[in-house]
Phi, psi and omega in degrees: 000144176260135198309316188102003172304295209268357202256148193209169147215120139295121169311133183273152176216186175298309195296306218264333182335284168002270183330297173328287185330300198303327226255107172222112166302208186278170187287335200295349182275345186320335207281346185270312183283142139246166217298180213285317162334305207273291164339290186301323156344272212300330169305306178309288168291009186217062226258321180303327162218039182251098174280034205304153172219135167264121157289112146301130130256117207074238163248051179234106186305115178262304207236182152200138169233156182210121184269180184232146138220172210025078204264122173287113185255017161224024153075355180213053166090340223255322142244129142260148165213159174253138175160191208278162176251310192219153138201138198230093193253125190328139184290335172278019162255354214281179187086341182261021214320096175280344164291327199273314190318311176311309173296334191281342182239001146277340199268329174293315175315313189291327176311298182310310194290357203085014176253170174255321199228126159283084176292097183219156170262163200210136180294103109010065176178162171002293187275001196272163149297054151247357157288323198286318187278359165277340183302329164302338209072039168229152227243117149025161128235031176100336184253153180271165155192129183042080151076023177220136163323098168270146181271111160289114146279094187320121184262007211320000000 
């Protein structure tokens, strides 16, 4: 387990791009995350609410996350939210926790920003997170989005 001293997140850049790329989970896990490549994409068109981070411990690339904040999540005005989008911790690190350090420093962005509640969604099945974010503490709130459970944190 990791003390949290040395753990840091990096602004993905030019210097660092590689390290990202490379960070891949397990195989059996593929079917819940998709990969950091497809992250940056997707950062890359939503530059306004899109957060990528490479997890550091020390200078050894553990992760990569991607927040979300003020997202319109019904396309009309009626929410905004915030939370996690993507995380993706390298299949040799997992267990070591570089997952709560992620949720614990997106959930702090969202506090500085002034939000309350964290959100993400999640795959359903075996191989999936949902056991690691309930663990965390977020609790179902009933709605799906594209076949995958979303998840509340209260951050009050």
């Amino acid at each position: 387990m990791t003390t949290g001293t040395a753990l840091r997140l990096e602004k993905i850049t030019a210097a660092n791009l590689k390290a990202a790329l490379a960070v891949r989970v397990r195989p059996e896990q593929e079917f819940a995350v998709d990969p950091v490549v497809k992250s940056l994409a997707e950062a890359y068109v939503h530059p306004e609410t899109a957060w990528p981070r490479l997890i550091l411990d020390g200078d050894r690339p553990v992760g990569f996350l991607m927040g979300f904040f003020g997202i319109d999540w019904y396309d009309d005005g009626s929410a905004l939210r915030s939370g996690l989008w993507r995380l993706n911790i390298a299949a040799e690190e997992q267990g070591r926790g570089y997952g709560r350090f992620a949720v614990e420093s997106v959930a702090a962005e969202i506090r500085r920003r002034g939000g309350t509640e964290c959100f993400v969604t999640w795959h359903p099945g075996e191989d999936g997170p949902e056991g690691f974010y309930l663990g965390l503490g977020f609790r179902p709130n009933g709605e799906k989005a594209e076949q995958e459970t979303v998840g509340v944190l209260e951050l009050g």
